[in-house]
C-alpha positions in Angstrom: 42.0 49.7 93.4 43.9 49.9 96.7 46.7 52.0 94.8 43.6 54.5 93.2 42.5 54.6 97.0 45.5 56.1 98.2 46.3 58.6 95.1 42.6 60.1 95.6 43.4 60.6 99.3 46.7 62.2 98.7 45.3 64.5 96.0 42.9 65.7 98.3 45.8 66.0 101.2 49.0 67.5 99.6 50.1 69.5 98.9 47.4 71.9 101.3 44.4 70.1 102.1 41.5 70.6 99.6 41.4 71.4 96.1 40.3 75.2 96.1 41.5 78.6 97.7 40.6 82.0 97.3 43.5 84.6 95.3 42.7 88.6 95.1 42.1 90.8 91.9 43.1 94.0 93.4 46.3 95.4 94.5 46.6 95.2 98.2 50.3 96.6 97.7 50.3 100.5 99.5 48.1 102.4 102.2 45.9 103.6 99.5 45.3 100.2 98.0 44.0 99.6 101.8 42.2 102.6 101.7 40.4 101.6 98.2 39.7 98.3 99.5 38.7 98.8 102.4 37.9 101.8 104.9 36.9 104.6 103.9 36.6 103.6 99.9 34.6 100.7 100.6 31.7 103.1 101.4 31.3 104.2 97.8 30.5 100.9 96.6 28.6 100.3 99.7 26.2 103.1 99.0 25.9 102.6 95.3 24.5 98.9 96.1 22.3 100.3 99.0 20.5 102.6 96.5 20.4 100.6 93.6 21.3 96.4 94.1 21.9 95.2 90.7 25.2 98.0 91.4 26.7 94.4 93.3 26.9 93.0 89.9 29.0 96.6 88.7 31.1 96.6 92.0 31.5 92.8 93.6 32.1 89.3 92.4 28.5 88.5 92.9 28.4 87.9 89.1 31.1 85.2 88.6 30.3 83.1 91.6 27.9 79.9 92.2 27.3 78.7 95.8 27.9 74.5 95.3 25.6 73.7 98.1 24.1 70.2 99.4 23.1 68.1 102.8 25.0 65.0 102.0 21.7 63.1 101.4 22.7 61.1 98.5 26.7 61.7 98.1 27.8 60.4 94.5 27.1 56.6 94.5 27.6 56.7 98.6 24.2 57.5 100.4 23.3 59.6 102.6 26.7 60.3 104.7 25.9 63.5 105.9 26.9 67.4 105.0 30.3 67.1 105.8 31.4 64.2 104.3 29.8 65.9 101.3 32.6 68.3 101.3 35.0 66.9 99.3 32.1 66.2 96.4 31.4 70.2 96.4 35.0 71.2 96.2 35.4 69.1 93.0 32.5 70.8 91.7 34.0 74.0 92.3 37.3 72.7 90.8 35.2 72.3 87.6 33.3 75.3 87.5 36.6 77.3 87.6 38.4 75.0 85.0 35.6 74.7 82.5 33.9 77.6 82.8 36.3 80.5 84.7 33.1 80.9 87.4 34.3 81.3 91.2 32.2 78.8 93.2 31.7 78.1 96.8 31.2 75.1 98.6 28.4 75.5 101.6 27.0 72.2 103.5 23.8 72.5 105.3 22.8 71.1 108.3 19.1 70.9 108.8 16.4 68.8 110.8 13.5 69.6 107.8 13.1 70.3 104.6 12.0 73.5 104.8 14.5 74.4 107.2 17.5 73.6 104.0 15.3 75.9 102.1 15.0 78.7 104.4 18.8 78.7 105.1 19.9 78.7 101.3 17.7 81.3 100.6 18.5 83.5 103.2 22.0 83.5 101.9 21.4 83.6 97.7 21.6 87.3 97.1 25.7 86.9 98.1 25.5 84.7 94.6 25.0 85.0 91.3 24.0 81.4 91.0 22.9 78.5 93.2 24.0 75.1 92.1 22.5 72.3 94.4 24.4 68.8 94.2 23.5 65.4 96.3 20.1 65.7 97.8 18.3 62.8 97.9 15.2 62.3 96.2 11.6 63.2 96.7 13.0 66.0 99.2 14.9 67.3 96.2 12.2 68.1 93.7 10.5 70.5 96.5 13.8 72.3 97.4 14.7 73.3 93.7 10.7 74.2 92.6 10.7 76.3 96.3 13.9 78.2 96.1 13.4 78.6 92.3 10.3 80.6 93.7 12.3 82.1 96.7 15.2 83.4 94.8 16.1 86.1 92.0 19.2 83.9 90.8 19.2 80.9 88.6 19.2 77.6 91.1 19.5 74.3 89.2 19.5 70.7 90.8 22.9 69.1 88.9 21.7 65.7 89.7 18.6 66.1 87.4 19.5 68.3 85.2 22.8 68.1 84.4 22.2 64.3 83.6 19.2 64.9 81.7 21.2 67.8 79.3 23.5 65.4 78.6 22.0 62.3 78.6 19.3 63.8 76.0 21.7 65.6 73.8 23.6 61.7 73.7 20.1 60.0 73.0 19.1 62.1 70.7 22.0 61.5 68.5 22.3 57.9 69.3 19.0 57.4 67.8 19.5 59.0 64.7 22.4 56.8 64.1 20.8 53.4 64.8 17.7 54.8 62.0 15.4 55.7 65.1 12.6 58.5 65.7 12.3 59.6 69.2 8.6 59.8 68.7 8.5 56.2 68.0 10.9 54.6 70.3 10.2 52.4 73.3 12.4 53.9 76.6 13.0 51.3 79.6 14.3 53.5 82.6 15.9 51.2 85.2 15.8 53.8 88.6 13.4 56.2 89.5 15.1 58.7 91.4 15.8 62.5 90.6 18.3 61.7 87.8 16.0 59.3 86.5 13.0 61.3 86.4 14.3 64.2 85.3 15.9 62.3 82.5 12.8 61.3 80.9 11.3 64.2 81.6 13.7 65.9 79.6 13.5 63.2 76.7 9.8 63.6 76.7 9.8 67.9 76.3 12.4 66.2 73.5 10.0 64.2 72.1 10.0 60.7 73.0 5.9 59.8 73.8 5.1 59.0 77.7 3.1 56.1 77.1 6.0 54.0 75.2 8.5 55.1 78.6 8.3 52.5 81.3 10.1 53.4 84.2 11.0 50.8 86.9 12.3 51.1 90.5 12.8 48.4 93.4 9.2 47.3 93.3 9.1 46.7 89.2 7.3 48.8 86.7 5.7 52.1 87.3 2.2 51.4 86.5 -0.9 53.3 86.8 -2.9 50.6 89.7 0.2 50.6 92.2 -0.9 53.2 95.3 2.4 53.5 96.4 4.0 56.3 94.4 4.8 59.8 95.0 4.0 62.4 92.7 7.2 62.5 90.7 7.1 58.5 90.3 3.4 59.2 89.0 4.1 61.0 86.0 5.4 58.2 84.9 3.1 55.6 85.9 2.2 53.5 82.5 -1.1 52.0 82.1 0.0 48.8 81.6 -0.4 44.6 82.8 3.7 44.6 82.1 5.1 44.1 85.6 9.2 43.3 85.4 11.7 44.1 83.3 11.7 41.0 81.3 8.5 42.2 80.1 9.0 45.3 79.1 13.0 45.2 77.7 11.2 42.8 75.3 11.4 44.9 72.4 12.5 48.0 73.4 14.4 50.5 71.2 16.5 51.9 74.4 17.5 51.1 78.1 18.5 53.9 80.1 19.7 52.9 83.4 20.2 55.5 86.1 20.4 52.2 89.3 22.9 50.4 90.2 25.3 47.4 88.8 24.8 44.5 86.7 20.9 44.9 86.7 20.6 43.9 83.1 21.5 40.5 82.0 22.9 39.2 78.7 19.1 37.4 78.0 17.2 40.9 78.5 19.6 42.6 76.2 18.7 40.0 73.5 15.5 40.7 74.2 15.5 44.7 72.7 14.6 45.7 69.7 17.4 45.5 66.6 20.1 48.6 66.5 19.3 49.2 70.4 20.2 52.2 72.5 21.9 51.3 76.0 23.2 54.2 78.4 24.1 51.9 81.6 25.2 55.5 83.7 25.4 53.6 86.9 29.0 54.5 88.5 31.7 53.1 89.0 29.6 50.2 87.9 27.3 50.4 85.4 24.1 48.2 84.3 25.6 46.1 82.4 29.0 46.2 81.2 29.9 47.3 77.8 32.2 44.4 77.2 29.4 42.2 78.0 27.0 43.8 75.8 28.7 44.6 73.3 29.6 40.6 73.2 26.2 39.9 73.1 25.1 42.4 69.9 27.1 44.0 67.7 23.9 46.4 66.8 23.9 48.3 69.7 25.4 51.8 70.8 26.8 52.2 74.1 27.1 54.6 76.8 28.1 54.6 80.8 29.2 57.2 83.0 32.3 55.8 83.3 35.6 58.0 81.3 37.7 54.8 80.4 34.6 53.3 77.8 33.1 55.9 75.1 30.0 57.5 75.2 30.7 59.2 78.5 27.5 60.7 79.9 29.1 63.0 82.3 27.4 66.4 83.7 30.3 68.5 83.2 29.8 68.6 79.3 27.0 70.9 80.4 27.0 72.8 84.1 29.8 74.9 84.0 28.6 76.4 80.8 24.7 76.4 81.6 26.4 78.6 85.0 28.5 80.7 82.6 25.7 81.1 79.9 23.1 82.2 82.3 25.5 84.6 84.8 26.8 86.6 81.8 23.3 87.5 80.8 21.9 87.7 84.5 19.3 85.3 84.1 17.0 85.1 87.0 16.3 81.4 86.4 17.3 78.2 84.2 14.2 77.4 82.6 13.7 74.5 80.2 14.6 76.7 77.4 17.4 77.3 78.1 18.2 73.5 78.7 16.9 72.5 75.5 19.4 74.5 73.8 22.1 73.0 75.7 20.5 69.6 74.9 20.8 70.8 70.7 24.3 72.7 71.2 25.6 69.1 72.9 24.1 67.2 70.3 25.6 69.5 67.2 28.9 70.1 68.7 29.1 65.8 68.5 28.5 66.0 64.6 31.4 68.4 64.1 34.7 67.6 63.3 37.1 67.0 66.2 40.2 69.4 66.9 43.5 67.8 67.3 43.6 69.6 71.0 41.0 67.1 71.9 42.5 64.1 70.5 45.7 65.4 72.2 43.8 65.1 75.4 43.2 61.2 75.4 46.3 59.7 73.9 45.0 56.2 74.0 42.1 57.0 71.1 43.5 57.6 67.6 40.4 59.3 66.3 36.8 60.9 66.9 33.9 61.3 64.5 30.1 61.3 65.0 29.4 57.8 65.3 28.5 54.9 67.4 31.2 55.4 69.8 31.5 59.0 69.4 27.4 60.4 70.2 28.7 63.0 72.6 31.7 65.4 72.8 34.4 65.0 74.9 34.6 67.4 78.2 38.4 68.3 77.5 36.9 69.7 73.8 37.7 73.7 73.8 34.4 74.6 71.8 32.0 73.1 74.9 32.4 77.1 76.8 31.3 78.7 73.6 29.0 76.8 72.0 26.8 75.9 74.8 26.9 79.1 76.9 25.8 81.0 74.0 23.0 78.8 73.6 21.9 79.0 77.1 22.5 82.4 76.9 20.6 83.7 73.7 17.5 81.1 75.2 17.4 83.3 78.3 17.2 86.2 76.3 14.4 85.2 74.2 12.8 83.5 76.6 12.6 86.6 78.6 14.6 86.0 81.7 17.9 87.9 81.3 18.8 91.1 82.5 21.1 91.3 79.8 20.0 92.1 76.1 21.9 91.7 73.4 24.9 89.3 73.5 27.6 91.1 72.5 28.6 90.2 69.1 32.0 88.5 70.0 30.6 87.0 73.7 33.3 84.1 74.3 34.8 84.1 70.6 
């Protein structure tokens, strides 16, 4: 662990400090390349925005670029460590949205005293953007920021934290489910953490179709149920009406735990306690809920998945945000609306049942072979046909669900 310690922080250090920098698309070569760039050719592009603004997309970058913004509020598995120390988070998300997806994204950490002072300061500065992609605010706060600059802002903003893990973790579900012989409808979901990923999760599961009354959701205090008077309003959607109080009571039987908490939560007698051919995503990182050794020692029925890259079954966000960001910029979608996260959830889930290229199994030398199956419910971020598949879907969804700018696709968009 020592040794991973110090290759992280030399990464980060050498061979410049940081992981991005910015590189120029036009010739700054001869006087008249300053001249076009700058003054007195930088007034034609100048007026043509000032007459008509959706020229920025014709004459600027605005269109490939995604502000990576947080307050350091709940950094990773970290806390709340402040803005800055947030830094080095935002930058790797801006690594990823230019290796995945080819999108130019900027890191920005705000300062603020209140909640409404985050929102006024990000929204002052969106129309510089093409997309806002918030990362690491702490729950409740972050359920109000998103709803209020979703409101405030004529570009698509999207919490990763919720979303991200609820695209993928539903697309995984989904397909876990149909391999163990369940119906979504019918299954019984124990959610271990009730913060932003959590909620958003099974929110996403339920407009999915799993049933709110068979979801109970626990946090520090024990199940969500409908006679405590301490929850907020998020926590309350999922209040259960129910006399089941810890997790013993309600893993008894259960088809799936999700856990979205912290380490070694669930023990080796509540995982005997589920339901036969059991669902267990343990996303807790680096340590997850349980570990899979463990469980898997325990039953041999069960499918498996942690956020973690060195088990299978990795539910990791970046099998869906750069391509949600790409999807919904080249169509100039005004928002990210649950359509368009549905299809990413389907495009996830079909792309798993496909066969796997040899580029991907190039791509992790230590596994020998992929197909849909209970180690194999999602596909692997390295996997070529993630850009396409699932920015097209997010893409045609903002068309027909109204919000793009954009209309059609062009036949071969990505091909």
């Amino acid at each position: 662990m020592a040794d991973l310690r110090q290759q992280a922080l030399d990464y980060h250090e050498f061979p410049v400090p940081g992981k991005m920098a910015v590189c120029l698309t036009k010739p700054a070569e001869t006087s008249m390349d300053l001249a076009l760039a700058y003054s007195p050719g930088v007034a034609e592009p100048v007026r043509e925005i000032a007459s008509n603004p959706a020229d920025a997309y014709r004459y600027t970058a605005k269109g490939n670029t995604v502000a990576v913004i947080s307050n350091g509020t709940a950094i990773l598995g970290l806390g709340n460590l402040g803005p800055l120390a947030s830094k080095p988070v935002m930058e790797g998300k801006a690594l990823l949205f230019k290796h995945f997806a080819n999108i130019d994204a900027t890191d920005i950490q705000v300062k603020h005293r209140t909640t409404e002072e985050f929102i006024n300061t990000v929204e002052a500065i969106a129309d510089t953007f093409g997309g806002i992609n918030l990362e690491d605010i702490k729950a409740p706060e972050c359920f109000e920021i998103e709803r209020e600059l979703i409101e405030r802002c004529a570009i698509p903003v999207f919490h990763d934290d919720q979303h991200g893990t609820a695209i993928v973790t539903a697309a995984g579900m989904i397909n876990a489910l149909e391999i163990q012989g369940k119906s979504i409808d019918k299954a019984v979901f124990v959610c271990m953490g009730a913060g932003a990923a959590a909620i958003a999760c099974m929110t996403m599961l339920v407009k999915c179709g799993a049933q709110r009354e068979n979801v109970y959701m626990l946090d520090r205090k024990g199940v969500i149920h409908t006679r405590r008077d301490d929850l907020n309003e998020y926590k309350a959607l999922f209040a259960n009406n129910t006399d089941k109080r810890t997790l013993q009571d309600v893993i008894k039987g259960a088809d799936v735990f999700l856990g979205l908490s912290g380490p070694d939560v669930l023990g080796a007698d509540d995982v005997l306690l589920m339901a036969d051919n059991p669902v267990i995503f343990a996303c807790s990182n680096p340590d997850p809920e349980i570990k899979p050794e463990l469980a898997h020692d325990i039953r041999k029925d069960i499918i498996m998945g942690t956020g973690r890259s060195d088990y299978p079954n990795q539910v990791n966000n970046v099998l869906c945000f750069p391509f949600i960001f790409r999807g919904a910029l080249d169509v100039r979608a005004s928002r990210i609306n649950d359509e368009m996260k549905i299809a990413a959830v389907h495009a996830l889930a079909d792309l798993a049942k496909e066969p796997v290229p040899a580029s991907v199994l190039a791509a992790y030398p230590n596994v020998s072979s992929l197909s849909f199956g209970p180690e194999y419910v999602l596909p692997k971020p390295m996997d070529p046909r993630l850009l396409p598949r699932v920015a097209r879907a997010v893409a045609q969804a903002a068309i027909d669900s109204g919000v793009a700018a954009i209309d059609p696709l062009p036949e071969n968009y990505l091909a």
